[in-house]
VEXDREN-2710 file (C-alpha; in Angstrom, 1 decimal):
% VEXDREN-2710
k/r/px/py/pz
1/UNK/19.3/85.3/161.7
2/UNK/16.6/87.7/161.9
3/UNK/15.7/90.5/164.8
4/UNK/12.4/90.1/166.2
5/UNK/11.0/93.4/165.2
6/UNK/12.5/92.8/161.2
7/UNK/8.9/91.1/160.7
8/UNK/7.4/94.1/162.0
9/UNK/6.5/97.7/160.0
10/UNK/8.6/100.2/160.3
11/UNK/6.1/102.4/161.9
12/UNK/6.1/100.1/165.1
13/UNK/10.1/100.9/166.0
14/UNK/10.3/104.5/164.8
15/UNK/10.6/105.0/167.8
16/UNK/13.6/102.9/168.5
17/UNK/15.3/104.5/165.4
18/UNK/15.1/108.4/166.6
19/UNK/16.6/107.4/169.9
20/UNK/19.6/109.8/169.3
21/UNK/16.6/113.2/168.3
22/UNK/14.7/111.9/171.7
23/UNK/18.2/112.3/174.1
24/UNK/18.7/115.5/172.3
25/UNK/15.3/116.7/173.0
26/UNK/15.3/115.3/176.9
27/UNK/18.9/117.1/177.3
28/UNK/17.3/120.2/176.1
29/UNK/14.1/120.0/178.1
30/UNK/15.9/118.6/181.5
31/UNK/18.7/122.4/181.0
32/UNK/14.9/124.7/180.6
33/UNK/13.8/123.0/184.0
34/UNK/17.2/123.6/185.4
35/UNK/16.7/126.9/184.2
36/UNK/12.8/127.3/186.0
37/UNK/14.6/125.5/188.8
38/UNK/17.1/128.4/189.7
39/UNK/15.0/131.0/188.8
40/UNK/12.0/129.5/191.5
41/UNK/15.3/129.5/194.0
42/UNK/16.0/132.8/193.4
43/UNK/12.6/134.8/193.3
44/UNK/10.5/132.7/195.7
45/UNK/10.2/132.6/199.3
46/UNK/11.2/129.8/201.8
47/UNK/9.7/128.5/204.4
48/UNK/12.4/130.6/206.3
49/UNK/11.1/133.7/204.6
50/UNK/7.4/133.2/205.3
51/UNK/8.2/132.3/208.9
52/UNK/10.2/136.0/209.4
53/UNK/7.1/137.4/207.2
54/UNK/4.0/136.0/209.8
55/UNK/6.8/136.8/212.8
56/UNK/6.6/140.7/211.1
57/UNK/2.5/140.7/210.6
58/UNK/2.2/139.7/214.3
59/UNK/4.4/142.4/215.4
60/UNK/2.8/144.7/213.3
61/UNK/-0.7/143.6/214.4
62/UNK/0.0/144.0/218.1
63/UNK/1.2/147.4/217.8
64/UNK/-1.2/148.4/215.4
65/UNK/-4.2/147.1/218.2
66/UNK/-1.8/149.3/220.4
67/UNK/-2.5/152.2/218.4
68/UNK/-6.1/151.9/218.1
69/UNK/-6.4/151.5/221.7
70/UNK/-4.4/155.1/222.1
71/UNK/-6.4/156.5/219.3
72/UNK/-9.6/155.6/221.2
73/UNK/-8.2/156.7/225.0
74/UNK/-7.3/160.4/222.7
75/UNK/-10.4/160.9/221.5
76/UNK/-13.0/159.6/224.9
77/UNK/-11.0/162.2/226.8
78/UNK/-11.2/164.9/224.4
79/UNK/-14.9/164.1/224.2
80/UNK/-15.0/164.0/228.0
81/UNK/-13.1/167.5/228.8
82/UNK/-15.2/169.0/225.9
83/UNK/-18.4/168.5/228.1
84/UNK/-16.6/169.4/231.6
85/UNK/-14.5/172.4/230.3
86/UNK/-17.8/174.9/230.3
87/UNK/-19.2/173.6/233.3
88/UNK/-15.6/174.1/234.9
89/UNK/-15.2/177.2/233.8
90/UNK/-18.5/178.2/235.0
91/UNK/-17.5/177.0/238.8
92/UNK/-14.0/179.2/239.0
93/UNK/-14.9/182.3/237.0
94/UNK/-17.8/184.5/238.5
95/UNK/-19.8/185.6/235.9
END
């Protein structure tokens, strides 16, 4: 009794031969993407961790608009008592 593929070339069930090289070479391929796999878990963020991060920018943006709104208030009234300081002075000291 003859297999179906004993009329064909050799070269058209190679493939069927090697099976045993082609687990070998999936087993090894399947442990280097578990290996990616826990590395990606380990150094990358989660959605958890980029949530926490845009909470932090926020908060760091709302003070930071604080602080330019202080810097701004500092330097209009320094600006403002440098012009009325002389003319001050001039009114209370008799000169």
């Amino acid at each position: 009794m003859s297999v179906i593929f004993d009329d064909e070339k050799p070269e058209a069930y190679h493939w069927r031969m090697n099976t045993e090289k082609r687990i070998e070479k999936l087993e090894v391929d399947d442990e280097s993407h578990k290996a990616t796999l826990v590395y990606l878990q380990v150094n990358c963020a989660t959605k958890d961790d980029i949530l926490d991060l845009k909470l932090r920018i926020a908060e760091f943006e709302g003070k930071l608009a604080e602080t330019k709104a202080s810097i701004i208030q500092w330097v209009v009234t320094a600006v403002f008592l440098a012009q009325l300081l002389p003319a001050l002075l001039k009114l209370f000291i008799p000169g």
